[in-house]
N, C-alpha and C positions, 0 to 999 in steps of 0.2 A: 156547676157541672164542667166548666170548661177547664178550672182547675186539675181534675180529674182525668179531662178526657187527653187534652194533650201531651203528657206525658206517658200516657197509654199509647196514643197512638203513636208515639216516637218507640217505646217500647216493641209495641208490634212490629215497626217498622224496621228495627234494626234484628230482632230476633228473627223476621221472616226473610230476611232479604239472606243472615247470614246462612240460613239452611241451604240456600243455594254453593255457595262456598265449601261447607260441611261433607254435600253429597256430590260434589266433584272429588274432594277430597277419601271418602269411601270409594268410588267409582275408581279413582285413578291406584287407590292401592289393591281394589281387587284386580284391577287391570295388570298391575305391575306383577302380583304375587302370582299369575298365572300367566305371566310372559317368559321368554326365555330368559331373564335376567332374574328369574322369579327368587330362585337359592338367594340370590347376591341382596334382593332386597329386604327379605324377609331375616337372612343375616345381619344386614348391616345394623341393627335395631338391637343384638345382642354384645355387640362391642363395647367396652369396657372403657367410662371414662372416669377419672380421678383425680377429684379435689384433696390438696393436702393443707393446710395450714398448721402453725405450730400446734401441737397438742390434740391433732383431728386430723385423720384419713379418712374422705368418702369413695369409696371404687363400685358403681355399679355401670349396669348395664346402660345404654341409650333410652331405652325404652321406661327405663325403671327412672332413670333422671324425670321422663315425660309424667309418667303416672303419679312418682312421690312428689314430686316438684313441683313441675306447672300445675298439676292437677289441684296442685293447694290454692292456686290462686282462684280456680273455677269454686270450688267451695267455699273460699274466702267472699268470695262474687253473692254464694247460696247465702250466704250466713246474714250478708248485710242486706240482702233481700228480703229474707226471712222477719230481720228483726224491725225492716223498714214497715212490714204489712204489719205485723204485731204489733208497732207501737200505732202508724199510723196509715195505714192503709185496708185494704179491702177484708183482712181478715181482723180486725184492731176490736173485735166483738164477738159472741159467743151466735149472734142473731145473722150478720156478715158472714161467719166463720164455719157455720153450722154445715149448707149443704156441699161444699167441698170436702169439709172435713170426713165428712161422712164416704163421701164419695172415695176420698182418699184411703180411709181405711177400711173399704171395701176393695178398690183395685191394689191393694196389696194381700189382705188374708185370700183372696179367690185365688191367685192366680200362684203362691206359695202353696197353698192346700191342693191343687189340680193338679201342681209339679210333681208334690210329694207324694199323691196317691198313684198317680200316671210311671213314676220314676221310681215305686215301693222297691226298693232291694235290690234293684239296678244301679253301675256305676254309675258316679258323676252328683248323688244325691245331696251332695256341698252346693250345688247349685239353687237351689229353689229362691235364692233371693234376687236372679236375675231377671226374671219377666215380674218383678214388681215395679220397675221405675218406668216413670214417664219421661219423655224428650221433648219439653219444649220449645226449643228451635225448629224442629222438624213440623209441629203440631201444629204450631203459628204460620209457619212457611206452607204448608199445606191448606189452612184456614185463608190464609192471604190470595190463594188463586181462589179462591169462591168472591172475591170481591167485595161491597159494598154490600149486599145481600145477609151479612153475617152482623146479626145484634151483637151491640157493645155487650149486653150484660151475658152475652155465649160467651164472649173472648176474656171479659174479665173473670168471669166463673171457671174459663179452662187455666188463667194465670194462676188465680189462688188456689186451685187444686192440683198444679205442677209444684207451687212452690209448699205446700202442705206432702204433696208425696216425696218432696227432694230432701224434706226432714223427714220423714218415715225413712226414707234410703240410706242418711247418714248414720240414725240409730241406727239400722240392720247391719252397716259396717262397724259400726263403733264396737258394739254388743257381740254379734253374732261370728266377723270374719276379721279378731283380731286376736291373736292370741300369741302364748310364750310374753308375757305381760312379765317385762320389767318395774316392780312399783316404785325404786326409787328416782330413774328417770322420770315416771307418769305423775309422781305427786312434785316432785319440781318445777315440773311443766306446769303444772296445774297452778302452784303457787304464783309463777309468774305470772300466767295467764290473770289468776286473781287480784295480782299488783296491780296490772293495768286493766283493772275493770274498778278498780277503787279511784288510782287515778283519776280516767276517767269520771267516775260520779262527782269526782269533789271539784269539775273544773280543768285538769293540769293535763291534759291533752298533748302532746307532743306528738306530729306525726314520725321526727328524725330517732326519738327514743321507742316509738313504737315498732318501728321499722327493725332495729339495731335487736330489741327483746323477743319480735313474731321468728326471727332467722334462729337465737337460741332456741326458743318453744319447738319449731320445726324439727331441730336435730335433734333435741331430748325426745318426743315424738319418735323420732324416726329410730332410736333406741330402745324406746320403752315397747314395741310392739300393738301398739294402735296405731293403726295408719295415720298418717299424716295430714289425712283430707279433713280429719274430726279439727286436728290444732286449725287447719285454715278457718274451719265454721267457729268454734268458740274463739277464737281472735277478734272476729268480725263481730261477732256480740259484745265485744267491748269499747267498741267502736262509737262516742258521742253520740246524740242525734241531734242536742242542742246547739240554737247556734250563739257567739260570744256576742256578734251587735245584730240590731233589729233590724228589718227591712228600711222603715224610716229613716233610720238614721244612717243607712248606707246610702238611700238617697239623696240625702239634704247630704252629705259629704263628699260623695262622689259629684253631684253638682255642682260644688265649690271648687273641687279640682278639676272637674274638664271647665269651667268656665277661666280658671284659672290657665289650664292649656289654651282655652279656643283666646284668648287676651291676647299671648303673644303668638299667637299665630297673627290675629290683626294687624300686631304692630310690624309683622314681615312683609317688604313691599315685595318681594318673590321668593316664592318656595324654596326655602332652607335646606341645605344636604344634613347638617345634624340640630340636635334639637338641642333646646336652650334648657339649661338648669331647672327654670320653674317648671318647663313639661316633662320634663325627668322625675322630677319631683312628684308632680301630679298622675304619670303612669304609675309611679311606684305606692302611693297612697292610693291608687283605685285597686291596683291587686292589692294592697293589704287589705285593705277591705273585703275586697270578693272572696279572701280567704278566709275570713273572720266571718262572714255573711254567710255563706254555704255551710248546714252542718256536715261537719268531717264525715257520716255514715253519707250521705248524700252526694260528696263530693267525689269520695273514692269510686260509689258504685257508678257514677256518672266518667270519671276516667277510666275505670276498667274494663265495662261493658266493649267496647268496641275490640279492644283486645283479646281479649275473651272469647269473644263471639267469631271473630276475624282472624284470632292465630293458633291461640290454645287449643282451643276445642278441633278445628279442622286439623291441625299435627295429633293432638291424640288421634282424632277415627284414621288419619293416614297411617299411623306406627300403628295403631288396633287394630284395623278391619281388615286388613290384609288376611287372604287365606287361602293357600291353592286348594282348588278345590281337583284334587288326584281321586278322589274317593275311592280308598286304599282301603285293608283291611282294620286300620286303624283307626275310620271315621263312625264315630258312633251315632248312626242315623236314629236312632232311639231318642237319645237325647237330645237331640237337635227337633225333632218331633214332637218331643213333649214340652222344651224352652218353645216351639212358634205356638203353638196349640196353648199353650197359657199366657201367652200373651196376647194370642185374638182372644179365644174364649173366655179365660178365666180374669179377665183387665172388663171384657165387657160385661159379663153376669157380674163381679165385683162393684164395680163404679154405677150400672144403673139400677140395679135392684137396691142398694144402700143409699142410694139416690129416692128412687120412687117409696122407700120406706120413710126416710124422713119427713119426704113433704108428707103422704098419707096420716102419718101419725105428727102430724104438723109441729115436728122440731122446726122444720126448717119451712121456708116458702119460694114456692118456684121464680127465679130472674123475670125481670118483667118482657115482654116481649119471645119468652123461648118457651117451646113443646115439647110435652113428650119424646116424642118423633128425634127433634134436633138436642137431646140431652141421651137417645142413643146412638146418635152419631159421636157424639163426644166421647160418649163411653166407647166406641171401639178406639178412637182415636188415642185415648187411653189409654192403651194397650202398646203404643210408638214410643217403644223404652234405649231406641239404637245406643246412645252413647254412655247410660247411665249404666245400662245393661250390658256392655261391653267393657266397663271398668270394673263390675261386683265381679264380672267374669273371672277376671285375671286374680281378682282376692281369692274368689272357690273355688279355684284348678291350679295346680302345679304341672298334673301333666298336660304336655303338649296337645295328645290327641284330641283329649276334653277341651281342650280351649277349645282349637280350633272346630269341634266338632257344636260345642254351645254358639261359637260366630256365625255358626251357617245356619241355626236357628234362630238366633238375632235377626241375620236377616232378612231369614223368611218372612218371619211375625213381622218384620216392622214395614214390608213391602206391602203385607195382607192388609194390615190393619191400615195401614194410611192410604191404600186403595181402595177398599172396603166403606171406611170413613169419609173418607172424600165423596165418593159416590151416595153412601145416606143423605148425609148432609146438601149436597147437588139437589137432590131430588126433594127433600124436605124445605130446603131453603128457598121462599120467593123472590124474585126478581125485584 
């Protein structure tokens, strides 16, 4: 169990600390986008920057750099998550996998179908795929002030059902919010993508080739009219899991090289300003090692996370979230109404009633240690889709109004619901 758990709890630990980071970040751009400087901020995000290299011009916007760009790396981040649980973690079983899953595609058809019927023949109906995602930074970080009080099998039950909805969400952009489909850039891409999953199976891993091929994928991608977020995730599926040497043998090796180091340190009768050849020698055989030792899926997700978490994601919600709120004749309170209203209600009728049907008809069986009770707190919690649901945004709207008029429903919902949830769970959860 302690295999399990403490990586978990580093995971919690860094997903809930960064939500704090994330909603300064919201905070300070709603703050900004309703200050007198509000034109100059909310502009400055449309400024036009451009990559040339021989044979290739990229010119887009600020904000479009954030969303196609960095945004690949947060999916590239989903993808190797994804395929970490599927080969060998919490969802790696149909028996493991069963009641998030279930849960999962519950809090997407409820709160898609509530959209669609609440939004019938009203503008803005390109939306209904934004109060399907969940935010698990926020969801953690929210979980994390209940303290101690909160069963592991709540917290690992709400990861594999974030990371079960974060592949529902990729589909719905892959499928549903990409179109004017280029096929000879997308089956190009594709083939690469293929090279280096073959690669990969036979062994011949190269992070500096993988690197140099994901940049091409990207801009064929960014061509072909599939977002770019999809190339981040299938990249990331082709990503090793295996590792080249065995735990064993990286420790009987690495013990021969620090013994090797701690030797001529011995023979220094005072602390040396540079280091001698053999401990040169022996740092550089302990990284080759630790390189060889860690699989590449593992490695990557363990260097990106912090970035990720720490810079990505809070400049997205800063260039996203921003909205003055003038509530002009151009804000379409409807649909801001009907995005919070399907993300409280229709996330939590979706996620618990698809929940309470599994175990009843016993697909699935309830975590040990968690209630009814505290699996509808989950399920409103559920419903806290801020930053996933701020990205499908900008795929479903062109126009302005609608953007910003779907953000102030984001908001709403995602205030309700993690208040709302907090509070269940408070009251449900013992001391």
């Amino acid at each position: 169990m302690q295999f399990i758990r403490e990586p978990l709890a580093k995971f919690i630990k860094l997903e809930s600390s960064s939500s704090i980071v994330l909603f300064a970040a919201t905070v300070s751009a709603l703050i900004l986008a309703n200050s007198p400087f509000g034109a100059q901020f909310l502009g400055f995000w449309n400024n036009y920057i451009t990559i040339s290299i021989p044979g290739l011009e990229l010119s887009k916007p600020v904000i479009k750099w954030i969303n196609d760009g960095l945004m690949v790396i947060f999916f590239f981040l989903i993808g190797l998550e994804i395929k970490r649980e599927l080969i060998a973690g919490e969802i790696n079983s149909f028996k493991k996998a069963s009641l998030p899953l279930f849960a999962a595609i519950g809090g997407m058809i409820f709160p898609a179908l509530l959209f669609t019927i609440l939004n019938n023949g009203k503008p803005g109906a390109e939306g209904w795929g934004i109060p399907i995602a969940a935010d698990i930074a926020f969801t953690l970080g929210i979980m994390q002030l209940l303290g101690k009080r909160v069963p592991v099998g709540l917290k690992v039950f709400l990861m594999a059902f974030a990371i079960i909805d974060d592949l529902g969400a990729v589909l719905v952009i892959a499928f549903f919010y990409s179109n004017n489909l280029a096929w000879e850039y997308l089956g190009f891409a594709l083939l690469l993508v293929a090279m280096l999953a073959l690669l990969s199976w036979r062994g011949m891993y190269s992070k500096y080739f993988f690197f140099i091929i994901s940049i091409i994928v990207w801009v064929l991608f960014l061509k072909s009219g599939i977002h770019t977020t999809i190339a981040g995730v299938l990249l990331a599926l082709t990503i090793p899991l295996k590792r080249k040497t065995k735990t064993t043998s990286f420790y009987n090796q690495a013990k021969e090289a620090l013994e090797l180091f701690v030797n001529d340190c011995k023979k220094q009768k005072e602390p040396a300003v540079l280091l001698t050849h053999n401990q040169l020698t022996a740092i550089e055989e302990i990284q080759d090692l630790s390189e060889k030792t860690a699989p590449p899926l593992q490695y990557l997700e363990h260097s990106l996370h912090g970035w990720v978490s720490y810079l990505i994601m809070p400049l997205f919600a800063f260039a996203n979230a921003g909205v003055a709120f003038s509530f002009s004749g151009d804000t379409n309170f409807g649909l801001s109404f009907n995005i919070a209203l399907s993300m409280i209600i229709g996330n939590f009728l979706g996620i618990f009633l698809f929940s309470y049907l599994a175990i009843k008809l016993k697909i699935s069986e309830m975590p040990a240690n968690i209630t009814m009770k505290m699996l509808a707190g989950i399920s409103i919690l559920g419903g806290l889709g801020f930053t996933m649901s701020l990205f499908i945004n900008n795929l479903a709207f062109t126009d302005q109004a609608l953007i910003d008029s779907a953000k102030i429903g984001i908001l709403i919902g995602s205030v309700i619901t993690g208040m709302v949830g907090f509070i269940v769970l408070r009251i449900t959860l013992k001391k």
